[in-house]
C-alpha beads as a LAMMPS data file, in Angstrom:
LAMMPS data file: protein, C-alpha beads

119 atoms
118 bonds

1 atom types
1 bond types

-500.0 500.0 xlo xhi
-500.0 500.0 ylo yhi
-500.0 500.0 zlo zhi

Masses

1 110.0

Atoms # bond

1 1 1 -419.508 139.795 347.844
2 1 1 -415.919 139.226 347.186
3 1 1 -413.325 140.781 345.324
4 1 1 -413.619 138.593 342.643
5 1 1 -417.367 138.933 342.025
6 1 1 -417.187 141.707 341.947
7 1 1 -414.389 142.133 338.973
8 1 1 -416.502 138.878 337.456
9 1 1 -419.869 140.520 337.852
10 1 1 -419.117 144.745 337.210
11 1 1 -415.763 145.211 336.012
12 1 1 -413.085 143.232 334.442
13 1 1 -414.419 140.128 333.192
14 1 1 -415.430 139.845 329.563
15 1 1 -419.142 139.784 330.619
16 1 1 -419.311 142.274 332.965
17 1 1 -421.568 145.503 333.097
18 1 1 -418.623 147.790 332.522
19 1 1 -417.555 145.868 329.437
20 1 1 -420.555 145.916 328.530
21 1 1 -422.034 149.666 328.782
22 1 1 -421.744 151.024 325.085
23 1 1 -419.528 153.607 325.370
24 1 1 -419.282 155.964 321.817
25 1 1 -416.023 155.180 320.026
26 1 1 -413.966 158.352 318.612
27 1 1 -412.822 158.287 315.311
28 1 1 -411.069 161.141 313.430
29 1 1 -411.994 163.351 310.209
30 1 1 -409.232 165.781 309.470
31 1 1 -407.823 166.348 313.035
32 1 1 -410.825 166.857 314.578
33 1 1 -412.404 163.898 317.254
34 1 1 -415.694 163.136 316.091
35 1 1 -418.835 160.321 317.443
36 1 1 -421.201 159.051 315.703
37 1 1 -424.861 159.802 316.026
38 1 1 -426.073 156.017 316.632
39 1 1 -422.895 155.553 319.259
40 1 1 -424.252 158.719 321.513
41 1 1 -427.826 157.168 321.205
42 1 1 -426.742 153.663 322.342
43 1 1 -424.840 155.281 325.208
44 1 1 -428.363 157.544 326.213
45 1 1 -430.487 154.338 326.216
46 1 1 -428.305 152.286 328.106
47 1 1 -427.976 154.760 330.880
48 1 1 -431.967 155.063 330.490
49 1 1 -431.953 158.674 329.266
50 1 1 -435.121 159.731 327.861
51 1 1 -434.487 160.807 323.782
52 1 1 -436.526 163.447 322.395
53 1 1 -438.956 161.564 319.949
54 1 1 -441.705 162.369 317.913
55 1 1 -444.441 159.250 317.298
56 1 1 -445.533 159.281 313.853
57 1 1 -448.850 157.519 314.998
58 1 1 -449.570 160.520 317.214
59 1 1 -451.620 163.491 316.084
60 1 1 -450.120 166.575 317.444
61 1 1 -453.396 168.097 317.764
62 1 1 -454.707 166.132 320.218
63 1 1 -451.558 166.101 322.377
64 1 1 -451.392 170.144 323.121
65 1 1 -452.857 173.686 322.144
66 1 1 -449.123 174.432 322.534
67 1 1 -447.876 175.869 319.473
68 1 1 -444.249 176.766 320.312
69 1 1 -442.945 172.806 320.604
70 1 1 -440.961 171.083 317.867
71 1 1 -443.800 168.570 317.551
72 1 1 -445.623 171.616 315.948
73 1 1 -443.474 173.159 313.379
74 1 1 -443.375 172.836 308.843
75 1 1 -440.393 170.858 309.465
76 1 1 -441.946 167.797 311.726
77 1 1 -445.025 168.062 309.214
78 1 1 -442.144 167.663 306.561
79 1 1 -440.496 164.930 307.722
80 1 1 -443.691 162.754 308.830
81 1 1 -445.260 163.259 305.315
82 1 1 -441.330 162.036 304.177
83 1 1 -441.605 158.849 305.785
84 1 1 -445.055 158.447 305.110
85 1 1 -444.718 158.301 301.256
86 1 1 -441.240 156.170 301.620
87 1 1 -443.471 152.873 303.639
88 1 1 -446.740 152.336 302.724
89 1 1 -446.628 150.194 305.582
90 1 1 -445.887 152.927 308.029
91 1 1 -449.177 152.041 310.279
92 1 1 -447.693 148.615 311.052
93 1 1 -444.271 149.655 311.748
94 1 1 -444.486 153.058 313.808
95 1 1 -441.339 154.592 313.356
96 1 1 -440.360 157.065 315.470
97 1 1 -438.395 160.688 315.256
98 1 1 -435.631 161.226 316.922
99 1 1 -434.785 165.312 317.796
100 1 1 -430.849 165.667 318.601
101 1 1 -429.424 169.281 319.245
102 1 1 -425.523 168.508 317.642
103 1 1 -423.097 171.046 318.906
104 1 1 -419.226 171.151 318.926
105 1 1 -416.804 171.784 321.690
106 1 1 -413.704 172.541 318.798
107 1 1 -411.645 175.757 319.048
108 1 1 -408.755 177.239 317.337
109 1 1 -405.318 177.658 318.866
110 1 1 -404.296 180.720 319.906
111 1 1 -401.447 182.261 317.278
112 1 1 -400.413 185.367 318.723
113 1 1 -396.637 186.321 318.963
114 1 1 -397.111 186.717 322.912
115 1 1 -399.116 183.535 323.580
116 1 1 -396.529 181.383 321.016
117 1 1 -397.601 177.828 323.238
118 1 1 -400.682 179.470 324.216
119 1 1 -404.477 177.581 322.876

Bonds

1 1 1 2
2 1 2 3
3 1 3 4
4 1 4 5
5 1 5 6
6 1 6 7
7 1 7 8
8 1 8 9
9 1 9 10
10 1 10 11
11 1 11 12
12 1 12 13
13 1 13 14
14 1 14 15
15 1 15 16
16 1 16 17
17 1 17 18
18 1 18 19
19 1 19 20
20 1 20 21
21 1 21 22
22 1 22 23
23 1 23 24
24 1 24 25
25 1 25 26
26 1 26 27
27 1 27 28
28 1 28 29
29 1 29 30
30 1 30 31
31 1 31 32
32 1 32 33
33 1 33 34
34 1 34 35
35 1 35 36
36 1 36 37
37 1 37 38
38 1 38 39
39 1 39 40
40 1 40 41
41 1 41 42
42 1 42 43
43 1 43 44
44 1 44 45
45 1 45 46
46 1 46 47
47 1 47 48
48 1 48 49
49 1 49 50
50 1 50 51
51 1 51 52
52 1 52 53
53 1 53 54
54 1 54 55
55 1 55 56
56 1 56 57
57 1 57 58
58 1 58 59
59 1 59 60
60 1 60 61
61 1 61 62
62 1 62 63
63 1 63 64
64 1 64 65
65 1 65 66
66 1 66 67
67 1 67 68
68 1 68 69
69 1 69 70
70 1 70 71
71 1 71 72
72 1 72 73
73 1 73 74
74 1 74 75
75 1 75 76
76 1 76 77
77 1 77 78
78 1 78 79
79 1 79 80
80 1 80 81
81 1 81 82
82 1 82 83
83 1 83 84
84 1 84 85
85 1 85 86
86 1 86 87
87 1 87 88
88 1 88 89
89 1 89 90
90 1 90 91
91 1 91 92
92 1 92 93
93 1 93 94
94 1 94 95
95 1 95 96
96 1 96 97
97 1 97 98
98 1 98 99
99 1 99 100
100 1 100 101
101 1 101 102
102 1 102 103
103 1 103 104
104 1 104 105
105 1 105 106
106 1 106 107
107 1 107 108
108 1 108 109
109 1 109 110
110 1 110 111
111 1 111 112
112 1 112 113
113 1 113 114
114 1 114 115
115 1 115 116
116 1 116 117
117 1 117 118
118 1 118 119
């Protein structure tokens, strides 16, 4: 390959896999640096990492005697039963549950009289 396939092909060029990958965009809400939920998702499935789903087809009790998994808790039973009564149609189009663990990597500078530039 040459140098310009490969700018064409994975880097530069408007159709190239670089430009390509989603990639979550940052927007701000009061000084703080925030993604969305549906950027980071796009960004996991293009790199082809597995998401934590739930199947709404699936009956948990066949899967596992397990009783410590997500899968198994009031709050899955919840939602499913949620969804259920929103689309009657909910056989046809098998929507699935998606399980996120949102954290935050913020802190608070550092206002002491000795650490004045300090964070």
């Amino acid at each position: 390959m040459s140098y310009n396939d490969i700018t064409t092909f994975y880097t530069t060029s408007r159709n190239s896999i670089y430009k390509n990958v989603p990639s979550p965009k940052v927007f701000q809400i009061d000084n703080h640096a925030c993604v969305s939920i549906e950027s980071i998702i796009d960004n996991m499935m293009s790199f082809g990492v597995e998401l934590n789903t739930i199947n709404i087809a699936t009956r948990f009790d066949q899967l596992s005697s397990r009783t410590d998994l997500i899968e198994h808790t009031q709050e899955v039973e919840d939602i499913i039963s949620k969804i259920k009564l929103q689309d009657a149609d909910i056989i046809h189009t098998n929507p699935i549950i998606i399980y996120v663990v949102l954290w935050s990597d913020d802190f608070e500078a550092n206002h002491t009289r000795k650490n004045r530039n300090s964070t």
